[in-house]
Every structure is written in C-alpha cells, then in structure tokens.
N, C-alpha and C positions, 0 to 999 in steps of 0.2 A: 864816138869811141868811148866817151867819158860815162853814156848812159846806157853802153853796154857792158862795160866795166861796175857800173852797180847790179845791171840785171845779174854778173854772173854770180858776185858778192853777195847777194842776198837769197836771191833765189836760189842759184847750184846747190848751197847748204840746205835747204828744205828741202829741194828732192833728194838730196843724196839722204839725209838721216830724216827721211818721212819713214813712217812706222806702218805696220798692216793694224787697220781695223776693221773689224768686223762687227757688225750692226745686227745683232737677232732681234728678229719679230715673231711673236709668240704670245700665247696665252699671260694675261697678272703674273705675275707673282709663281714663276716655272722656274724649277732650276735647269742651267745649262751648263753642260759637258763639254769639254772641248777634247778631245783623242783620249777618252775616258775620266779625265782630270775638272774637276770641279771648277767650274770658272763663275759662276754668281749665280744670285737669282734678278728675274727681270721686274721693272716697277710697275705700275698702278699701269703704265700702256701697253705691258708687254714687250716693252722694248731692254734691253741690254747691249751694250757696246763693253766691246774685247777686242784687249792690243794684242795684236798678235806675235810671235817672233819670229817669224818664216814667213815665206810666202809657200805655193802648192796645196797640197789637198789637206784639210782637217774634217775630220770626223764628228758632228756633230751630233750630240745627243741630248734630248728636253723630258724631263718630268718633272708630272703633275698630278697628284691627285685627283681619281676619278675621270683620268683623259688617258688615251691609247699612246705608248712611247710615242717619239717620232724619233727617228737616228738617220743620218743622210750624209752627204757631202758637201764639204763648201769648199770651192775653189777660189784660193785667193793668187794673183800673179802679178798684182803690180804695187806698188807703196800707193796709201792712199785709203777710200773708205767702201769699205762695199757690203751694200745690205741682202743679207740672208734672211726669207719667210720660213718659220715652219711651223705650219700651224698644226694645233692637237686636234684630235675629235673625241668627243664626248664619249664616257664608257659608261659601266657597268659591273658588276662582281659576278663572276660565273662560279660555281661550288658541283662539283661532279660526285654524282655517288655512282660508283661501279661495279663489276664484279670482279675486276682485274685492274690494276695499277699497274706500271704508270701509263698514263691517257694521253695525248696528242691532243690540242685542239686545233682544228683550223675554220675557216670561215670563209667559202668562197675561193677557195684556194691557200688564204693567206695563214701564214703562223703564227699562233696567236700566243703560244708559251703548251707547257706540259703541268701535268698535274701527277706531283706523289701520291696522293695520299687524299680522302679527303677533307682533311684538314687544309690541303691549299684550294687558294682560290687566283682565279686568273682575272684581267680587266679582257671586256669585251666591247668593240663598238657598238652604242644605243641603235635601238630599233629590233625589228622581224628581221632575221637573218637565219641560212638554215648555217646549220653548225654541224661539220664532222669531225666524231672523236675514231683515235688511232693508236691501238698497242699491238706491238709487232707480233705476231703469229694469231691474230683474230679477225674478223672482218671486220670493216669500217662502220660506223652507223649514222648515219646523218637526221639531225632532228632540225624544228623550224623552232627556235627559241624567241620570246621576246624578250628584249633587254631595255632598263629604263634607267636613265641616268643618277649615278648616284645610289643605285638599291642592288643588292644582290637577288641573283636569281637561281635556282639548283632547279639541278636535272637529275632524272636518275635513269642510266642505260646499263645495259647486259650484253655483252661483246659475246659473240658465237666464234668459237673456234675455228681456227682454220684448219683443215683436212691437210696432211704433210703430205705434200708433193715432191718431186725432185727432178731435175731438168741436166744434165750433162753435153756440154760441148765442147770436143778441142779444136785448134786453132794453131798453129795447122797444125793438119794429121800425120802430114809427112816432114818431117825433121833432119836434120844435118848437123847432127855436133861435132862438128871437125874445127873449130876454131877459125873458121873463116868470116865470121860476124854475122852472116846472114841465115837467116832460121836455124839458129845454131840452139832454140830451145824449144819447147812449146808451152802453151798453158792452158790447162784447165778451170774451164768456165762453166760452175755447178750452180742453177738457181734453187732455192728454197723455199717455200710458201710460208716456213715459220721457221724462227731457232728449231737449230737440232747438233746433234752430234756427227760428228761428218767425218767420213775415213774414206782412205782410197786406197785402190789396190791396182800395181802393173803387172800383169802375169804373161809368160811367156808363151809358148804352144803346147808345153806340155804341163799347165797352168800351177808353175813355179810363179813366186810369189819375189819380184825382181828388184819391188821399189814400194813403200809405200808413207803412208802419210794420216795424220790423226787432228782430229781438231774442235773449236768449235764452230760450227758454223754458223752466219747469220740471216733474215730473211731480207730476200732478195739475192743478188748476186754475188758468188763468193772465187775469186780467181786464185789458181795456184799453180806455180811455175812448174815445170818439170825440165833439168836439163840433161836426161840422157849419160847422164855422169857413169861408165864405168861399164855400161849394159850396149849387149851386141847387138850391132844392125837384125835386123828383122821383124817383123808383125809382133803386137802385142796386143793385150783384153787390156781395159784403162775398167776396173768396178767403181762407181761412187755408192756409199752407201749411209744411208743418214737414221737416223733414228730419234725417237722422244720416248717418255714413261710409257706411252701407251702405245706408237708405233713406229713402223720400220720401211721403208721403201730402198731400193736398188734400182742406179740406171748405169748403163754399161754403153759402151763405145770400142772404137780400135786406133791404133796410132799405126805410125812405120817409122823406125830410125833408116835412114839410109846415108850413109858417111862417102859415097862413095864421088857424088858431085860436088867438088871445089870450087867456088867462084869468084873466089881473089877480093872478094868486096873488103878486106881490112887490106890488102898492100893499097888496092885503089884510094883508101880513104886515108890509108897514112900519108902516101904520095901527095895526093890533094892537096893533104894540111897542110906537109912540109914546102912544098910549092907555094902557097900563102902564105905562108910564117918569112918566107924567103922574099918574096915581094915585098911585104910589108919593112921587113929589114930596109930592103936596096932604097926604097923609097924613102924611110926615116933617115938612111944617110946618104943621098942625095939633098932631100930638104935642112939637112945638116951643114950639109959641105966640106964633108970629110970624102 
C-alpha cells in the first residue's frame, strides 16, 4: 500500500502536467513553423524540439534556402515526445520569360508557386523534370527543364491562346418553385475555355426577355442559380452569351417551371426534426430525473 501510495505521489504528477513535445528532423540549420508561427531554427543535426500547448493536429512548415518548402501535418494525442521527419529536397531558381503573365508552374502534377512577372523567380526540385506553365485562357506548355542545385535556370515560352468556347447546362430543366424544398430552383452550369464576359438571358415564347443576369466569368466552370422568382409556369429559352476583345459565342438551352406538383418534403422534414429535437428532450430529462 505504502509503495503505491508513492507510485501515485510522484508519478500521477508527471503524467498529469507532462507537456507535448515535438522533435523535427530536418535539414541544418531550417527554420520551422508551427500553424504559421515561428518556432526556431534547427541545429548542426537538423534536429529541433518544440513544447507544444495542445495536443491534435499542427501544421508544420520548414524553410530553407535553396530546398523545396515542405508543409504537412503532425499529429500529436498523447503527453509525451514524438518525432516528426520532414525532409527537404534539393532545388533550384526557375526565372520564366513569357508572353503573358501570370504563369502557373507545375511539375508532374505538382504546384510549384505562380510567377508575376519576370522579375520573380520560383524554387524547383533539382534534376531533368518536364515542367508545365499555365495562364488561364491559353494553352498549357510543357518543357523538359534541367535544374541544378543552388543555380538558376530560365526558360522562355509563348502561351497560344485559347479559342473561346462556351458550354451551357441546366440542372434540372424542370423546376418547381412552390416552396416545398424540393427542386424549388435551378442552376446554370456554363463552361468557358478562357475569361470572358458572360450574360444570360430567360425568354419566354414570345421571346420577352423574363430574367436575366451579367457578369464576369471565369475559365472553367461557372454556376448560377435561377429561382423562378415572380415568373409564370411554362417553357422558356435560357441564352448564355460570353464574349472577349476579339470574340463572342452563344449557347442556348430550355428550362420548364412547373408549380403545379407539391411534395410536402419541408412538412416531412420539419416533422422529422421536430420528432428528434423531442426525443433528444425526453431523453435529456429522463437521464436527468426530472
């Protein structure tokens, strides 16, 4: 009894006020981040230890000169010490001369940062890598760069425009805005092959101009609600129409408001709730004892 009465004396107090540490291994002399926030740099082995205040998820981030960021997770969940690897790899200076700013770079998939201007330059992992650059409404270019550690390397590419396309779908076609929750809107989903200017038109059959809408748009997908606000059941023309300095395309579609099928899905779903909210009650004051 007597020598578990010290185990609890000495020891309960360490586990209870043990602290989180976290042990990075890493590159000399790297500084590290901890959820954005400066937390040292590492010594002559690359090693740095950090008290932590929390246990759960922190955010690690390592820079170094002439080494590729590293930023990742470390999960910490118990009092105690636990080592986190993250190693850098070796870069490079990439310098982009283009014909259009700003540029994308990536490498195999990966993001590697954007370039203004060419005045900036990005870090690139060392070695033969093909490299594709990417500014939105041009086609992509992929080159095979090589990159040497510690030297800068320039490229110089000419981005070919992309030809403006336009893509229009709704979803659904057939609509119901009666207030009943269910397809009570629709939306318009208009793809773009490059920025443009984007307008829509809802016309009716005797192509009155019902609803419409202005914007800018961007490339790839661009969605816009429509709720039928105010405008009578029947067929309508849905126009998208986009335009740049130089050109203009139109795609066209058709919708249906129909108000006339009700399906209860908001009493179903208030019911529901209130049915749960009620449960949850009866049960907090039975586990009560009221």
């Amino acid at each position: 009894m007597k020598k578990l009465l010290i185990l609890i004396v000495f020891i309960l107090p360490a586990v209870v006020f043990a602290g989180y540490t976290l042990v990075v291994k890493t590159e000399p002399f790297a500084s590290v981040y901890v959820n954005g926030i400066y937390a040292g740099m590492s010594d002559i082995d690359g090693v740095l230890e950090i008290t932590l205040s929390s246990s759960g998820e922190h955010r690690i981030t390592v820079r170094k000169s002439w080494y590729i960021i590293f930023d990742d997770s470390a999960y910490v969940s118990y009092p105690g010490v636990v080592v986190f690897h993250a190693p850098l790899k070796r870069a490079g200076m990439l310098r982009v001369y283009s014909n259009v700013y700003p540029v994308e770079v990536y490498s195999e998939d990966q993001y590697l940062g954007k370039v203004n201007s060419v005045q900036d330059t990005i870090y690139v992992p060392e070695g033969s890598l093909y490299i594709t650059f990417k500014s939105a409404g041009f086609i992509p270019e992929t080159r095979l760069v090589n990159i040497s550690y510690a030297k800068e390397t320039s490229v110089n590419i000419s981005l070919i425009e992309e030809v403006l396309s336009i893509n229009l779908k709704i979803e659904p076609e057939i609509f119901s805005p009666n207030g009943d929750w269910y397809q009570d809107y629709t939306t318009f989903y208009i793809y773009l092959s490059k920025p443009a200017t984007l307008s829509i038109q809802v016309l009716d059959k005797d192509k009155k101009v019902v609803w419409q809408w202005s914007g800018k748009g961007k490339a790839g997908s661009n969605q816009i609600n429509f709720s039928g606000s105010g405008i009578s059941d029947g067929a309508y023309t849905v126009i998208a129409f986009a335009q740049t300095e130089k050109e203009s395309f139109t795609a066209t579609s058709v919708l249906t408001i129909d108000r006339s099928s009700y399906t209860y899905t908001k009493e179903i779903v208030l019911t529901t709730a209130a049915i749960a909210v009620t449960g949850l009650l009866f049960m907090f004051l039975i586990s009560a004892g009221l």
